[in-house]
VEXLOKOL-933047 format. One record per residue: residue in three letters; x, y, z of N, C-alpha, C in turn. Coordinates in nm, 2 decimals, m for minus. Example, Ala and Ser with C-alpha at 12.3 -4.5 7.8 and 13.67 -1.06 7.14 Angstrom:
VEXLOKOL-933047
{"ala",{1.32,m0.57,0.78},{1.23,m0.45,0.78},{1.32,m0.33,0.78}};
{"ser",{1.28,m0.22,0.71},{1.37,m0.11,0.71},{1.29,0.00,0.79}};
end
This chain:
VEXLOKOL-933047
{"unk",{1.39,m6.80,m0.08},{1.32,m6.93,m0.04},{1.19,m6.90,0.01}};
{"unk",{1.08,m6.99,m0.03},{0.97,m6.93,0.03},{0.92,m7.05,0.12}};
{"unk",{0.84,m7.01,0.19},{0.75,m7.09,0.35},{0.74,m7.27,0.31}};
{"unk",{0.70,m7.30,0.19},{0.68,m7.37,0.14},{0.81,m7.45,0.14}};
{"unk",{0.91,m7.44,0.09},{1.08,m7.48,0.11},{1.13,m7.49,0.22}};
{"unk",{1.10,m7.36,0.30},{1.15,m7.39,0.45},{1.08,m7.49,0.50}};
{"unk",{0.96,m7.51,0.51},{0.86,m7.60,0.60},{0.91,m7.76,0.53}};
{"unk",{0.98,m7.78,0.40},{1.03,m7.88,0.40},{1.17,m7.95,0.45}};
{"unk",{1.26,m7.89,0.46},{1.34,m7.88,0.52},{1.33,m7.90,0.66}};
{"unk",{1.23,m7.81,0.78},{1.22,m7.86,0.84},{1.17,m7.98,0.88}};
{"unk",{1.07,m7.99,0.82},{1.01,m8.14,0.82},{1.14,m8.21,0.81}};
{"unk",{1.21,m8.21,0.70},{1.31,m8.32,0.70},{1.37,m8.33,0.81}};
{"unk",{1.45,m8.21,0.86},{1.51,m8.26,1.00},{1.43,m8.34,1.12}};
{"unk",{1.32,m8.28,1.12},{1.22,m8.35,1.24},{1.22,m8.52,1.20}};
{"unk",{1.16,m8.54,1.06},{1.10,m8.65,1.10},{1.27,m8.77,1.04}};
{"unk",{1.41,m8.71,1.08},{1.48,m8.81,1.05},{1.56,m8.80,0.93}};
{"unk",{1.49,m8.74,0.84},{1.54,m8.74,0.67},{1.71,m8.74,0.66}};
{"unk",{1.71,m8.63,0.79},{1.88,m8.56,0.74},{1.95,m8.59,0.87}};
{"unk",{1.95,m8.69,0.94},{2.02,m8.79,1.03},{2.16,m8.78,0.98}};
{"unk",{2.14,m8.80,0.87},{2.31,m8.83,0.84},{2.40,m8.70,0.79}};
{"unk",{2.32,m8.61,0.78},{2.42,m8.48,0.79},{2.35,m8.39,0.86}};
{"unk",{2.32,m8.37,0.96},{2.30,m8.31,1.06},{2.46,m8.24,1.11}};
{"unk",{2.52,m8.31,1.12},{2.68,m8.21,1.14},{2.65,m8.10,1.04}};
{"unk",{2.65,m8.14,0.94},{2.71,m8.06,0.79},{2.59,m7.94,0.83}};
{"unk",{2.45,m7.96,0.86},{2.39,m7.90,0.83},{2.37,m7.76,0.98}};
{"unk",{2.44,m7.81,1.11},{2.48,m7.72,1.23},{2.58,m7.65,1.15}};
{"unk",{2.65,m7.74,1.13},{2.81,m7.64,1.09},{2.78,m7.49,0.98}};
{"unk",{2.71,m7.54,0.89},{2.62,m7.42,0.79},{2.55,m7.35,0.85}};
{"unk",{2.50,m7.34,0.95},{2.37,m7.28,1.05},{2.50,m7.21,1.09}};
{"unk",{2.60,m7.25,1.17},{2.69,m7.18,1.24},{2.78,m7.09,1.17}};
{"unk",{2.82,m7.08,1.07},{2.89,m7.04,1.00},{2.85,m6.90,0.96}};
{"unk",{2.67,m6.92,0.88},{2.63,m6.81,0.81},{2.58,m6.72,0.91}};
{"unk",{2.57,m6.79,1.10},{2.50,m6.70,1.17},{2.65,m6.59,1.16}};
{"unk",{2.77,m6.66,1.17},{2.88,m6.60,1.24},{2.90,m6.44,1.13}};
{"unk",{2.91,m6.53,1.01},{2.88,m6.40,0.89},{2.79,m6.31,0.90}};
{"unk",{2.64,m6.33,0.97},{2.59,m6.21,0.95},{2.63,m6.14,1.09}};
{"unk",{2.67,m6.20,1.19},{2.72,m6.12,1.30},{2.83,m6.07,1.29}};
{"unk",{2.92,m6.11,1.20},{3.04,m5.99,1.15},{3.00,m5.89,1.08}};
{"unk",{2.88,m5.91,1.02},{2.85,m5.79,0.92},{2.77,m5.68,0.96}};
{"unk",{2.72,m5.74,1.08},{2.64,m5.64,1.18},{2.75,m5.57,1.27}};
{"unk",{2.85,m5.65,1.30},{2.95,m5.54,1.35},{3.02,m5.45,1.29}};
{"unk",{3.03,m5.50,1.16},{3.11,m5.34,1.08},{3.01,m5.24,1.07}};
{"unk",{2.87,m5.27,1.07},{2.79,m5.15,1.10},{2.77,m5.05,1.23}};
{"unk",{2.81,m5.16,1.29},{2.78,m5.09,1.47},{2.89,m5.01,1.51}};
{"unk",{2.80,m4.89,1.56},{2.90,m4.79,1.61},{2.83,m4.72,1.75}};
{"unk",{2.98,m4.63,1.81},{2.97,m4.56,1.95},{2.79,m4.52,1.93}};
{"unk",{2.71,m4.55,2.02},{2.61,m4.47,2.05},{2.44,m4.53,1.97}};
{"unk",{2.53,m4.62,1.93},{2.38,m4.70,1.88},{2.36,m4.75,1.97}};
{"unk",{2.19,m4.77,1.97},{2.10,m4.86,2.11},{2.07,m4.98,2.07}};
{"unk",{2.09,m5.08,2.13},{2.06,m5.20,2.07},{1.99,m5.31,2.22}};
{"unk",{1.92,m5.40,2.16},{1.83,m5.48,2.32},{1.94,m5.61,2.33}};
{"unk",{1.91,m5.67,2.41},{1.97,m5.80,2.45},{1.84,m5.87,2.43}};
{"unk",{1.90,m5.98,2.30},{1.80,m6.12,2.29},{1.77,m6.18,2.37}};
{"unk",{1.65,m6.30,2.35},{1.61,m6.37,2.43},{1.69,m6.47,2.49}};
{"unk",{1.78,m6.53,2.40},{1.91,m6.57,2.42},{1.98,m6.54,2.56}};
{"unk",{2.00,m6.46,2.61},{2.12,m6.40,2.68},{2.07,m6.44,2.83}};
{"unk",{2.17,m6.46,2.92},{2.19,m6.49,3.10},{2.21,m6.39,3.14}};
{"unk",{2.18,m6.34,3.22},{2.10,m6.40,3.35},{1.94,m6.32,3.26}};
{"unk",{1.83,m6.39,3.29},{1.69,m6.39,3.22},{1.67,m6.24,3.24}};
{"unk",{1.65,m6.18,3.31},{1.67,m6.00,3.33},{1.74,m5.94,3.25}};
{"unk",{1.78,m5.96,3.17},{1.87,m5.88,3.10},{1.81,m5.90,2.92}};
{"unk",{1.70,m5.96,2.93},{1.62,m6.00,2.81},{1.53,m5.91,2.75}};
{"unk",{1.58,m5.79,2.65},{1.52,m5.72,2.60},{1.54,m5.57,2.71}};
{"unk",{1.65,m5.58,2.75},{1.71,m5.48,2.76},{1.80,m5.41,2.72}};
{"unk",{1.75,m5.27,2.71},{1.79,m5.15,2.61},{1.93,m5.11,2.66}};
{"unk",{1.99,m5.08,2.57},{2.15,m5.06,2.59},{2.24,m4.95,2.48}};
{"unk",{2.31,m4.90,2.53},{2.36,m4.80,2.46},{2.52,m4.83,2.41}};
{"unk",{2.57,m4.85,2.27},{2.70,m4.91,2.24},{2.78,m4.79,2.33}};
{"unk",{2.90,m4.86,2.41},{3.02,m4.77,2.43},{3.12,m4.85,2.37}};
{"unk",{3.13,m4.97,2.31},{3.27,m4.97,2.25},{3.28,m5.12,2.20}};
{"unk",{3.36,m5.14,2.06},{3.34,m5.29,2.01},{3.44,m5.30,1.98}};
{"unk",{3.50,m5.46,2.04},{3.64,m5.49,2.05},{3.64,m5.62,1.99}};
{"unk",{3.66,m5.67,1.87},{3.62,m5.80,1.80},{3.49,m5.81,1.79}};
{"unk",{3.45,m5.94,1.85},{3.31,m6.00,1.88},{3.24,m5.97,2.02}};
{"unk",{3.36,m5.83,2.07},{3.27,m5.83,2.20},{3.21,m5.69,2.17}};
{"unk",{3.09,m5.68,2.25},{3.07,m5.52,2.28},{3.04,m5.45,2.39}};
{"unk",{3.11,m5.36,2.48},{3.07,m5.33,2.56},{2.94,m5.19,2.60}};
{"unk",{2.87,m5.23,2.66},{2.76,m5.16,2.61},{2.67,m5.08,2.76}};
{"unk",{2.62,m4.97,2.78},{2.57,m4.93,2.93},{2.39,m4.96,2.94}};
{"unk",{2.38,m4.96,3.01},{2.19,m5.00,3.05},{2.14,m4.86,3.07}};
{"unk",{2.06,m4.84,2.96},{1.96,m4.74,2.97},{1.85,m4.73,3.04}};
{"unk",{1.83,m4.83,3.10},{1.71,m4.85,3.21},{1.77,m5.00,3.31}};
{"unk",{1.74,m4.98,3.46},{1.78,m5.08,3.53},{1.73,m5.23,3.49}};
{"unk",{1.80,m5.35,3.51},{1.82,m5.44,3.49},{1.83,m5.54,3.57}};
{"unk",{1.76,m5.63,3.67},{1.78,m5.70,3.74},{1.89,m5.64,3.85}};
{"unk",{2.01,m5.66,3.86},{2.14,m5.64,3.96},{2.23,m5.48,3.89}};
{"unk",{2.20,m5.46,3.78},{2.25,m5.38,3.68},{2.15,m5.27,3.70}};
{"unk",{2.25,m5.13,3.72},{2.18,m4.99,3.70},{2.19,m4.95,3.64}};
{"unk",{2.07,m4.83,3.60},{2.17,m4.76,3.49},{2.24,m4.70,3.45}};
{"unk",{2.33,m4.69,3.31},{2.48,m4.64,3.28},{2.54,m4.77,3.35}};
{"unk",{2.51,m4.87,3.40},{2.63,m4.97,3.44},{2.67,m5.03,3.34}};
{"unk",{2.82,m5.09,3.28},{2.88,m5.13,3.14},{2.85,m5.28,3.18}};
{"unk",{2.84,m5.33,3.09},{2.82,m5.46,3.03},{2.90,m5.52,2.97}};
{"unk",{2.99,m5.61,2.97},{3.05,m5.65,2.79},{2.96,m5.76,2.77}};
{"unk",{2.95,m5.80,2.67},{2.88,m5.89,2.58},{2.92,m5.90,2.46}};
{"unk",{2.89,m6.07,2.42},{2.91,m6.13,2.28},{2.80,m6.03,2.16}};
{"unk",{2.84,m6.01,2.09},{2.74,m5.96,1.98},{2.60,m6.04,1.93}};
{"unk",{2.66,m6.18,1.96},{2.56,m6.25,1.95},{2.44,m6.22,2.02}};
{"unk",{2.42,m6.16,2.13},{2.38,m6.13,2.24},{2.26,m5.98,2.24}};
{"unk",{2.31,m5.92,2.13},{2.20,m5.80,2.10},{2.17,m5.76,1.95}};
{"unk",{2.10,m5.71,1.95},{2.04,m5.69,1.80},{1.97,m5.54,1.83}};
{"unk",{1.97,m5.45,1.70},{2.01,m5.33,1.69},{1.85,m5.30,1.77}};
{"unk",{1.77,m5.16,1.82},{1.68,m5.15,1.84},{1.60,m5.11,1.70}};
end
Protein backbone atom coordinates (compact mmCIF):
# COMPACT_ATOMS: atom_id res chain seq x y z
CA UNK A 1 0.00 0.00 0.00
CA UNK A 2 1.51 3.25 -0.62
CA UNK A 3 1.21 6.91 1.35
CA UNK A 4 -1.31 7.88 -1.09
CA UNK A 5 -3.94 4.90 0.07
CA UNK A 6 -3.14 5.16 3.57
CA UNK A 7 -3.75 9.01 3.63
CA UNK A 8 -7.11 7.99 2.25
CA UNK A 9 -8.30 5.79 4.46
CA UNK A 10 -7.34 7.89 7.01
CA UNK A 11 -9.07 10.73 5.83
CA UNK A 12 -12.07 8.50 5.66
CA UNK A 13 -12.11 7.66 9.23
CA UNK A 14 -11.48 11.37 10.35
CA UNK A 15 -13.95 13.03 8.33
CA UNK A 16 -16.89 10.28 9.19
CA UNK A 17 -16.79 8.13 5.92
CA UNK A 18 -16.52 4.84 7.93
CA UNK A 19 -18.93 5.65 10.98
CA UNK A 20 -20.60 2.66 10.24
CA UNK A 21 -17.86 0.17 10.48
CA UNK A 22 -15.62 1.51 12.66
CA UNK A 23 -16.24 -1.81 14.93
CA UNK A 24 -15.30 -3.97 11.85
CA UNK A 25 -12.50 -1.80 11.22
CA UNK A 26 -10.87 -1.75 15.38
CA UNK A 27 -11.57 -5.36 15.37
CA UNK A 28 -9.04 -5.80 12.06
CA UNK A 29 -6.58 -3.33 13.72
CA UNK A 30 -6.81 -5.67 16.73
CA UNK A 31 -6.57 -8.82 15.34
CA UNK A 32 -3.50 -8.29 12.82
CA UNK A 33 -1.67 -6.28 15.74
CA UNK A 34 -2.23 -9.59 17.93
CA UNK A 35 -0.78 -11.73 14.79
CA UNK A 36 2.16 -9.83 14.43
CA UNK A 37 2.73 -9.99 18.28
CA UNK A 38 2.55 -13.75 18.17
CA UNK A 39 4.96 -13.81 15.47
CA UNK A 40 7.42 -11.65 17.29
CA UNK A 41 7.17 -14.08 20.11
CA UNK A 42 8.18 -17.20 18.30
CA UNK A 43 11.19 -15.24 17.44
CA UNK A 44 12.06 -14.02 20.89
CA UNK A 45 14.43 -15.70 22.95
CA UNK A 46 16.55 -15.92 26.50
CA UNK A 47 18.88 -12.95 26.12
CA UNK A 48 17.52 -10.73 23.56
CA UNK A 49 17.39 -6.87 24.48
CA UNK A 50 14.43 -5.25 23.73
CA UNK A 51 13.03 -1.39 24.97
CA UNK A 52 9.67 -0.69 26.42
CA UNK A 53 7.28 1.35 24.06
CA UNK A 54 5.91 4.52 24.46
CA UNK A 55 2.87 2.79 25.24
CA UNK A 56 3.78 1.31 28.56
CA UNK A 57 3.01 2.61 32.61
CA UNK A 58 4.38 3.92 34.67
CA UNK A 59 6.03 6.79 32.04
CA UNK A 60 9.72 5.86 33.27
CA UNK A 61 9.86 2.86 32.01
CA UNK A 62 9.53 4.37 28.32
CA UNK A 63 12.29 3.32 26.20
CA UNK A 64 13.81 1.31 28.62
CA UNK A 65 16.47 -1.25 27.71
CA UNK A 66 15.78 -4.71 28.97
CA UNK A 67 17.19 -8.02 28.73
CA UNK A 68 14.64 -11.22 27.90
CA UNK A 69 14.73 -13.72 30.95
CA UNK A 70 11.76 -15.68 30.03
CA UNK A 71 8.39 -15.92 27.83
CA UNK A 72 5.40 -17.42 29.07
CA UNK A 73 2.49 -16.92 26.49
CA UNK A 74 1.96 -13.22 25.92
CA UNK A 75 3.88 -12.43 28.89
CA UNK A 76 7.64 -11.75 29.14
CA UNK A 77 9.56 -11.43 31.91
CA UNK A 78 12.42 -9.39 31.31
CA UNK A 79 15.52 -7.50 33.76
CA UNK A 80 16.52 -3.63 33.41
CA UNK A 81 19.76 -3.05 32.07
CA UNK A 82 19.93 0.42 33.25
CA UNK A 83 17.85 1.94 36.28
CA UNK A 84 14.35 2.94 35.76
CA UNK A 85 12.32 5.15 37.72
CA UNK A 86 11.62 2.78 41.18
CA UNK A 87 13.33 -0.23 39.21
CA UNK A 88 17.15 -1.17 39.47
CA UNK A 89 19.12 -2.73 37.59
CA UNK A 90 18.84 -6.58 36.94
CA UNK A 91 15.33 -6.01 38.68
CA UNK A 92 12.56 -8.54 36.68
CA UNK A 93 9.72 -7.08 35.20
CA UNK A 94 6.89 -9.10 33.67
CA UNK A 95 5.29 -7.51 30.87
CA UNK A 96 2.66 -7.92 27.98
CA UNK A 97 4.65 -8.30 24.73
CA UNK A 98 2.79 -5.73 23.55
CA UNK A 99 4.80 -3.58 25.69
CA UNK A 100 8.46 -3.93 24.05
CA UNK A 101 9.86 -4.16 20.77
CA UNK A 102 13.11 -5.80 19.90
CA UNK A 103 16.25 -3.19 20.28
Amino acid sequence: MNRSHLADIIQAIESGQLDLHLVLVKEVIDKREDKITREWLRTLTLGNIVVFKDEVRPNYLRGAQALVERVSGTTVTVSLLNPAGRYRPGEHIKTPASLIEPL
